[in-house]
N, C-alpha and C positions, 0 to 999 in steps of 0.2 A: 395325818392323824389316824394312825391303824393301828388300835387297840384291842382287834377280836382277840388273837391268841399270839401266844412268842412263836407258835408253829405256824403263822403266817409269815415270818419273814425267810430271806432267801440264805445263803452259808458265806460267812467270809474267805476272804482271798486265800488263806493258809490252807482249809478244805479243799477249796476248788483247785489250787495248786498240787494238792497230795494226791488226789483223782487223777490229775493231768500224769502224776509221773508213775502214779500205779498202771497206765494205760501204756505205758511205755511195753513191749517184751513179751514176755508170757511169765506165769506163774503156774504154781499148783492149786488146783481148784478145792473146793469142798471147806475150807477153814485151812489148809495145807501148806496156806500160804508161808513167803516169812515175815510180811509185815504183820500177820496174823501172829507171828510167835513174838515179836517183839510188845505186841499190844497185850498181851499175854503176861508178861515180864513187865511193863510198865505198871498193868492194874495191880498186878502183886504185890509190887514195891509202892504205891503209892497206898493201897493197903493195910501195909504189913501184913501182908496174907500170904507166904510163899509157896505153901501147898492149895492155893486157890483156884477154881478153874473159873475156866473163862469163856463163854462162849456169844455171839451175836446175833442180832438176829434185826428184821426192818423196822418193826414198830412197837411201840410200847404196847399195844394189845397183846402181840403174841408172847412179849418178855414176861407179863404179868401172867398171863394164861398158862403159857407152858411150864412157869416158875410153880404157881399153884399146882394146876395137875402133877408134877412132881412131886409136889410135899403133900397130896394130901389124896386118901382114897375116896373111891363114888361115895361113899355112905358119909364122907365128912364133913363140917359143916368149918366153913374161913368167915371167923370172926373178922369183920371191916366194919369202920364207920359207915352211917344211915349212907351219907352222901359221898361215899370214897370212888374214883373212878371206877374200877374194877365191879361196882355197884350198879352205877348211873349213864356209862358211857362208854360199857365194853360190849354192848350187843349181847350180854349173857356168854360171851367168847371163855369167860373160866370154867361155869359149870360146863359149858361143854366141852372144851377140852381137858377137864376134870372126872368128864365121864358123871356127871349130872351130881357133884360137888353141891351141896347148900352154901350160899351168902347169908350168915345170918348178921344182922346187920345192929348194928351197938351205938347207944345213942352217944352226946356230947356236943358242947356248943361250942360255936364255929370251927366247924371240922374235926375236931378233938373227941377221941372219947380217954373217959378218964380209967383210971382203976380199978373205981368203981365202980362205975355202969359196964365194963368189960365183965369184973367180978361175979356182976349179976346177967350176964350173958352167958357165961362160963359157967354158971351153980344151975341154971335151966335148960341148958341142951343135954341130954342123950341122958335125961331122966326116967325116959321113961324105953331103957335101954332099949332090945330088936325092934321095935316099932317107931322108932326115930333117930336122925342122924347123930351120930356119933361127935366128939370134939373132935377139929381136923385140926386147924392152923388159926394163928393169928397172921394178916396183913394191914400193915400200915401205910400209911402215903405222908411224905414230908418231898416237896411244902403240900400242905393238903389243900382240898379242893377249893377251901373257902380262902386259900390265901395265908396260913396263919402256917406255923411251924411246931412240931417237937424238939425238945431239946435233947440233947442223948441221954440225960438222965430222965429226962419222960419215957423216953422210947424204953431204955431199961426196967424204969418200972413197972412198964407194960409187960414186956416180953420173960419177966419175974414169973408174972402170974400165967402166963401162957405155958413155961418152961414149967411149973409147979404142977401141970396137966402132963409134962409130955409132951407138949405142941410145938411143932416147928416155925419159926419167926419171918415173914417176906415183909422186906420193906421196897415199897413202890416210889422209886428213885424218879419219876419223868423228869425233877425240876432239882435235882440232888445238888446240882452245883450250886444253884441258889440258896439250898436247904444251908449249907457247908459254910458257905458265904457269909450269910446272915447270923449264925450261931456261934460264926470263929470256932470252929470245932474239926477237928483231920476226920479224912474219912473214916479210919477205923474206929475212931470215938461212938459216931453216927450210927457203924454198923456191928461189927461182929461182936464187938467189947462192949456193947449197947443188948447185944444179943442176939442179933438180927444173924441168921443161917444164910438167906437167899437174897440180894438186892435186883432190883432192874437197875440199871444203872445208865441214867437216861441221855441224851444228848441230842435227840430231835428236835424240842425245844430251846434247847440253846446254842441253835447254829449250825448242828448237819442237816444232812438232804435226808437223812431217812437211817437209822442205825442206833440199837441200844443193846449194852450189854447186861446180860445176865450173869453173876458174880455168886459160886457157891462156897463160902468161906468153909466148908467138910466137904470134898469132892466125893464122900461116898455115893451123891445121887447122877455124880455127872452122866454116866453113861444111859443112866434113863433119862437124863434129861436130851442127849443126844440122837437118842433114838425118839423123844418124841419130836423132839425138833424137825425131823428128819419127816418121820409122819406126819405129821402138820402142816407141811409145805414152805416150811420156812429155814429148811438150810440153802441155801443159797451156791449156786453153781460157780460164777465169779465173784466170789467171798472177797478179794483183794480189794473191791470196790467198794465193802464195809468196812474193812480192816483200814485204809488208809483214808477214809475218814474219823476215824477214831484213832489214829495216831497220832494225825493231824490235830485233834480237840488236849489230846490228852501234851502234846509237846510244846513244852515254853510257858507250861501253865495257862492255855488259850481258856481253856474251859473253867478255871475261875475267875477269867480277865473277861470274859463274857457274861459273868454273870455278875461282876461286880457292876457292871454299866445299867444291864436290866435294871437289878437291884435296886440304884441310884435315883435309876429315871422311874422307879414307881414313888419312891419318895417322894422326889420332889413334885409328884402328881397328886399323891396323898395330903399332901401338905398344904397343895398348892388348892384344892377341893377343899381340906376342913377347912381352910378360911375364908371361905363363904359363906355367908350369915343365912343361905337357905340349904345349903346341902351339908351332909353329915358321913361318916363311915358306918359301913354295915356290918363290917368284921376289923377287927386288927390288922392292918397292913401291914404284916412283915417280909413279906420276898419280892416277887415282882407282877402280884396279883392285887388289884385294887376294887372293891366292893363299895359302892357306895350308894345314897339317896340322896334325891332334892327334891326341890317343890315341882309340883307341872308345869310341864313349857321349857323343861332344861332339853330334852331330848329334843323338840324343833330346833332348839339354837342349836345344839350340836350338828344335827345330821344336817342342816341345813348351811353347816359350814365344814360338811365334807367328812367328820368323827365316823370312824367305825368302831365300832364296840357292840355288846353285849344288850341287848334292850331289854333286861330280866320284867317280871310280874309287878305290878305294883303293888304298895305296901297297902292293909287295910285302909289306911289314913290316906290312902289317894297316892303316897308320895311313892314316883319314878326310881327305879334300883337300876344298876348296871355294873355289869363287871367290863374292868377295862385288866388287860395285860401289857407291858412292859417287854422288851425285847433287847438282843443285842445290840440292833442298831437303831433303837430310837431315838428321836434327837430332843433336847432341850428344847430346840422350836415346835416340835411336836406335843410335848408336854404343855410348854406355857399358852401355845394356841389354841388347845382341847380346854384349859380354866377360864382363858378369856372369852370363850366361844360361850363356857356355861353359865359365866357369871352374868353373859347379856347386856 
């Protein structure tokens, strides 16, 4: 029953496979590879993005960071939700490698902010023009932190009023496949035709060892985005060893066949939690993040039957919160053991 995050579990057999035979020979290093060009050519077409560039990098920190600092200069300010990773769990890794970029941060309930409260985020920065940061960028995160999703006609609405400034659009992909999944929506829906410039395009979370791509649907910035890659410490000498992890995600449609199963088993977790007469949901369950409360004493029964999860703050009223995540491979026993654990 291991619900901390989907970044706890280990990569199925088709990754580990692709690894195995990238290790085969020699290649050309630095991105030079050609499973690199091929992965290249996959994102485009799965896209529709054919002048799209492509580039990799280890972790979601550095996609979101280096993504930012690209789009936006020191004096900028990247409009995110209060609680957006980039916010809450990047170590401040954007302003810095932004070169000391402002977060200013937009309210909205669970995880969402609206058009309104962006609106009024937008009418109040760089008011009081040389003595305050300028508008830089909007970033978004789908699925967002609280678990809930945009739809592409949100994310468009949003990135309306961004574009109406001038502002370049990054959507913070860690859980994209689930985002895509849950919305019936192709990726190009999601992003660029949504408005989105820049995606992280995630896949750590569902099922490789370490690898996400950065996607800039106008490759005007790629080569600064290359160069700070480079600078950063995040291009990678044997590149073949992320490139054929993500070719491996991206062939046979793995990467949405892995996120249908999350998906699934948050469900039936959601489900199987509201109907219990002492616990409730904290946000909307829509992808494969589940937020919820109950009375006290659920958290003994769980840990005490082995549950890993999330052991969040209590609510004023006493009552226990926790987030639990869903994964590739968790299993229906895992689910229905974690409800019967809690219902005691």
């Amino acid at each position: 029953m291991f619900f901390a995050s989907d970044n706890t579990s280990g990569a199925p057999a088709e990754v580990m496979n692709a690894l195995l035979r990238a290790n085969e020979g020699y290649d050309r290093s630095y991105g030079n590879d050609r499973i690199m060009a091929d992965v290249t050519a996959r994102i485009r077409d799965l896209f529709e993005a054919p002048e799209a560039a492509v580039y990799l990098v280890p972790t979601g920190t550095a996609a979101n960071a280096l993504a930012i600092a690209t789009l936006t200069p020191p004096w900028g300010a990247v409009f995110c939700h209060r609680h957006a990773h980039i916010a809450e769990d990047e170590c401040g890794a954007p302003e810095f490698y932004a070169s000391g970029a402002k977060l200013v941060l937009v309210e909205g309930a669970h995880g969402r902010m609206t058009p309104e409260t962006l609106a009024a985020a937008l009418a109040t920065t760089g008011a009081s023009g040389v003595h305050g940061v300028q508008r830089g960028m909007l970033s978004l995160t789908n699925v967002t932190e609280a678990g809930t999703l945009y739809t592409p006609a949100e994310i468009a609405a949003l990135t309306a009023l961004a574009k109406a400034h001038g502002l370049p659009c990054h959507l913070d992909g860690a859980r994209f496949a689930n985002a895509i999944v849950a919305t019936k929506s192709s990726p190009a829906e999601m992003t660029w035709r949504a408005g989105i410039d820049v995606l992280s395009f995630g896949g750590t979370k569902n099922g490789l060892l370490g690898v996400e791509a950065v996607v800039f649907f106008d490759p005007a910035k790629a080569w600064e985005f290359e160069l700070r890659r480079k600078r950063g410490g995040h291009l990678f000498s044997k590149h073949r060893f992320l490139s054929a992890q993500m070719q491996a995600y991206l062939a046979d449609n793995l990467w949405l066949r892995l996120a249908v199963h999350a998906n699934d088993m948050a469900a039936r977790l959601w489900q199987g939690i509201a109907a219990l007469p002492h616990a409730a949901l904290t946000h909307p369950s829509q992808a494969n993040i589940v937020f919820a409360n109950w009375e006290a004493g659920g958290h003994d029964r769980l840990q005490a039957a082995g549950a890993i999860y999330y052991d969040l703050r209590p609510t004023p009223e006493g009552r226990e919160t926790a987030r639990m995540v869903t994964s590739w491979n968790t299993t229906t026993d895992h689910v229905d053991d974690f409800v019967t654990a809690l219902r005691g």
